[in-house]
N, C-alpha and C positions, 0 to 999 in steps of 0.2 A: 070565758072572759066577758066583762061587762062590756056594753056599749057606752060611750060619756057622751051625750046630746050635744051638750055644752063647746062640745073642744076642750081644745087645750088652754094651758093660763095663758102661754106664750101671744097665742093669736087674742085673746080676751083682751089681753094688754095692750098690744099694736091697735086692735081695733078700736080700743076704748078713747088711745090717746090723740083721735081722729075728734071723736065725740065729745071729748071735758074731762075732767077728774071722774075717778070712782066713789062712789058714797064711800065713808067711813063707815058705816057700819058693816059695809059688804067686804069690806079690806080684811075688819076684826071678825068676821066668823069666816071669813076664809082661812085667816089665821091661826084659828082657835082649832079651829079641825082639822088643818095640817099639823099640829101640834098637836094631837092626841094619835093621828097616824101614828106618825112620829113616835110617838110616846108607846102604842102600841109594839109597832115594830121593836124596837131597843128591849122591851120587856120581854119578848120573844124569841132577843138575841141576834136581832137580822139588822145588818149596816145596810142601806138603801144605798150609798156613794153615789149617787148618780141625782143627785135630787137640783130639778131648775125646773124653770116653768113652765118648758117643752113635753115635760115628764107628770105635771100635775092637770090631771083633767076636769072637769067640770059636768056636773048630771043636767038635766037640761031646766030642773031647779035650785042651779048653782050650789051643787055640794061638791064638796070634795072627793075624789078618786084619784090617789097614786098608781101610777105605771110604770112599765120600763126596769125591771127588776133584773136585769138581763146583767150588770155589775154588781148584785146584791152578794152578801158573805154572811154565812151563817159564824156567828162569834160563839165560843164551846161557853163559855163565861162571860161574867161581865168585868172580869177582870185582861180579857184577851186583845192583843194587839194587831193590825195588818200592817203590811208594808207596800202593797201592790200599788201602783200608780196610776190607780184612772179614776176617771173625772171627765169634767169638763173645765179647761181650766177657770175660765173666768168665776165655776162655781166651787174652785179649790179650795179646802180647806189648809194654812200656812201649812201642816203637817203633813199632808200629803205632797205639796211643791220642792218642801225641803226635802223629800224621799223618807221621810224618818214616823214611828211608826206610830198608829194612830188606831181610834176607835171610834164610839158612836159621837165626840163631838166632832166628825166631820161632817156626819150630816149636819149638826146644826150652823157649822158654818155655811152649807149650800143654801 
């Protein structure tokens, strides 16, 4: 397991909103590389379900590192569905709250 320098997004976030806004540039390549994670992962067939920004870490030159795979489900296809209900709620995606059954666009609603 890697070390993330950085922490986590969560305390970046808290800490930052002490300090001002974040630059905008720093926003869009945080986001650009959580989105190829992301993109990674799905291609490999693995649902992260757990994804907020307690769980996304930071290298200590602010890259990207997801964690926390400990909810992750490997999908046979990318036609398969889950039904399991966990999360975090606040970072639920509709299809999981409504118990009904769902696949990699849950991550993208976290």
């Amino acid at each position: 397991m890697e070390y993330a320098e950085g922490g986590d997004l969560d305390k970046k976030i808290k800490s930052q909103m002490l300090a001002g806004s974040f630059n905008e540039k720093r926003i869009i390549s945080w986001f650009l590389e959580l989105c190829e994670v992301i993109q990674y992962l799905h291609q490999n067939h693995i649902l992260h379900r757990d994804l907020k920004p307690l769980n996304i870490f930071l290298t200590i030159d602010n890259h990207i590192k997801l964690g926390d795979f400990g909810f992750s489900k490997i999908l046979i296809s990318t036609n398969d569905f889950t039904t399991a209900t966990v999360d975090t709620l606040i970072y639920m995606s509709p299809e999981v709250i409504k118990e009904e059954q769902y696949s990699y666009s849950c991550d993208i609603w976290s």
